[in-house]
N, C-alpha and C positions, 0 to 999 in steps of 0.2 A: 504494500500500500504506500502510493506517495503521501507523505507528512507535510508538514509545516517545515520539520530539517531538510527534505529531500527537496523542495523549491528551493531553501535560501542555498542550496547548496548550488542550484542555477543560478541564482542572484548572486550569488561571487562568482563564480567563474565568469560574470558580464562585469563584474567589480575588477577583476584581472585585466580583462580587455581592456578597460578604460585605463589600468595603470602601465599595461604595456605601451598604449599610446601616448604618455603622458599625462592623462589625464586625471584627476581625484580618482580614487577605485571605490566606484560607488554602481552599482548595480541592481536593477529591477526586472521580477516579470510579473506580467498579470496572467491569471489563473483562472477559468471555468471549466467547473464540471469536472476537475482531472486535469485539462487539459492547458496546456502552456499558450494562449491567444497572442502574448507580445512577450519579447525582450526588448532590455535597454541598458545602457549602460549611460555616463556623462559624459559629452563632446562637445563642453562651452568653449574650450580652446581651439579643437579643431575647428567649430560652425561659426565662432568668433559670435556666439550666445548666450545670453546670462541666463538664459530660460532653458537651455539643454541640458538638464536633469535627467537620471537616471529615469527617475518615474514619471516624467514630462515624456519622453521619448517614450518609453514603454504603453502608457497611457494613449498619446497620437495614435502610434499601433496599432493599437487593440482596438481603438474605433473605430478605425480604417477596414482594417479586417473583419470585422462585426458590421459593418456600415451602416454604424447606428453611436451616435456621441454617450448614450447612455450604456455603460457600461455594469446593468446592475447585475447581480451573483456571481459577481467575481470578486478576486483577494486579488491583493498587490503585495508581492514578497519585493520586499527593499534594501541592504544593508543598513544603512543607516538611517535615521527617524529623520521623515520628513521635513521640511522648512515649510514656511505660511503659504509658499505659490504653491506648493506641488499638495500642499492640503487643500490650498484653495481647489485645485485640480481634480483631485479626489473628489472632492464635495461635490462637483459642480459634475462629475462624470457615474455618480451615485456609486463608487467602488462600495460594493459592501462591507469589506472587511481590510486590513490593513495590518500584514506581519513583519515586524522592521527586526533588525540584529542588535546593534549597540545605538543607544543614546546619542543626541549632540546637542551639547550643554551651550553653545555657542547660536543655535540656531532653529535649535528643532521646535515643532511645534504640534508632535504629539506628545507632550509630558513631559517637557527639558522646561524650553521656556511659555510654551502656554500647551492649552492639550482643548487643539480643535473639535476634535474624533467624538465629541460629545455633545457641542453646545449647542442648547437649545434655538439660541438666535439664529441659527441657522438652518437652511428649509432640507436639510441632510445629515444624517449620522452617520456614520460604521462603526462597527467592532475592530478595535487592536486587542494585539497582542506583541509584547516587545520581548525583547533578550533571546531570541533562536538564532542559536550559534552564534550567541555575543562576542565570545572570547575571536573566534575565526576574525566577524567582521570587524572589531577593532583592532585586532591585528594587520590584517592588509592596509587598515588607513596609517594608523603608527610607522609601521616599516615606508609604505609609502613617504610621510612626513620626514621621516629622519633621514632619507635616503636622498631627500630633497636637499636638508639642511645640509647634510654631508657636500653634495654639489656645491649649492654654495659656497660654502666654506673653504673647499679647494678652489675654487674660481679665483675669490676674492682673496686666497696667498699664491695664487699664480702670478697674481696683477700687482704684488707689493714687490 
C-alpha cells in the first residue's frame, strides 16, 4: 500500500532535482485516488520566478491534467510546509489534504508562522499533516545550505 512515506519519498527525489539544478530542494506531488496527477519541484532560478514553487508547479499540473482548476480529493505531498502563496494556492485549488516533511520557521504558513489549513475566514479548509520523513527533508535542505555557504566561502578566499 502506498502511505503518506511512500509519496514524500517522491516528493524528494523532485527535492533532488531541484538541488541538482541548483535550485532550493524542495519538492511536491499531488495525489488522487492512489495515483500520482502532478510532480514538481522549484525553478524560481531557472524560470527567473518568485512564484515557481514546488507546489505552485505541481499544483499548474495537476489542473492541466485534470482540466479542471479545482483540484478536490486530492493531497499534496511537499517537503517543506508551505508559505502564504502556495496556501493561498491550495485554498483556492480546494487541495483537500496537505502532507509537508519538516517545518519553516522562517516562512511557513501551515503552523510555523500562521496555520492557514484551518481558518475559518476563508471559503476552504484541508487537513494537514506535518513531520513525514522530517529528518530526510531537512536534511537535503541543510546539506543543500551548507554546501552553498561552503561555495561561498571558497569564492570569496579565492578573491583575497
Amino acid at each position: 500500500m502506498k502511505d503518506d512515506s511512500y509519496w514524500m519519498g517522491i516528493a524528494l527525489r523532485e527535492a533532488e532535482k531541484a538541488g541538482d539544478r541548483g535550485e532550493v530542494p524542495i519538492g511536491a506531488v499531488v495525489v488522487r485516488d492512489g495515483v500520482a496527477i502532478a510532480k514538481g519541484h522549484n525553478l524560481r532560478e531557472a524560470n527567473k520566478d518568485p512564484s515557481a514553487h514546488a507546489e505552485m508547479i505541481a499544483i499548474r499540473k495537476a489542473a492541466k491534467r485534470l482540466g479542471d482548476w479545482r483540484l478536490t480529493g486530492t493531497t499534496l505531498y511537499v517537503t517543506l510546509e508551505p508559505c502564504i502563496m502556495c496556501v493561498g494556492a491550495i485554498v483556492l485549488a480546494r487541495i483537500e489534504r496537505v502532507v509537508f516533511g519538516c517545518y519553516d520557521p522562517k516562512a511557513g504558513a501551515a503552523g510555523s508562522l500562521y496555520d492557514l489549513s484551518n481558518d475559518k475566514r476563508l471559503n476552504h479548509r484541508f487537513a494537514l499533516d506535518a513531520g513525514v520523513r522530517e529528518a530526510e527533508c531537512a536534511a537535503i535542505l541543510s546539506d543543500f545550505f551548507a554546501a552553498l555557504r561552503a561555495r561561498k566561502k571558497r569564492a570569496i578566499a579565492l578573491t583575497m
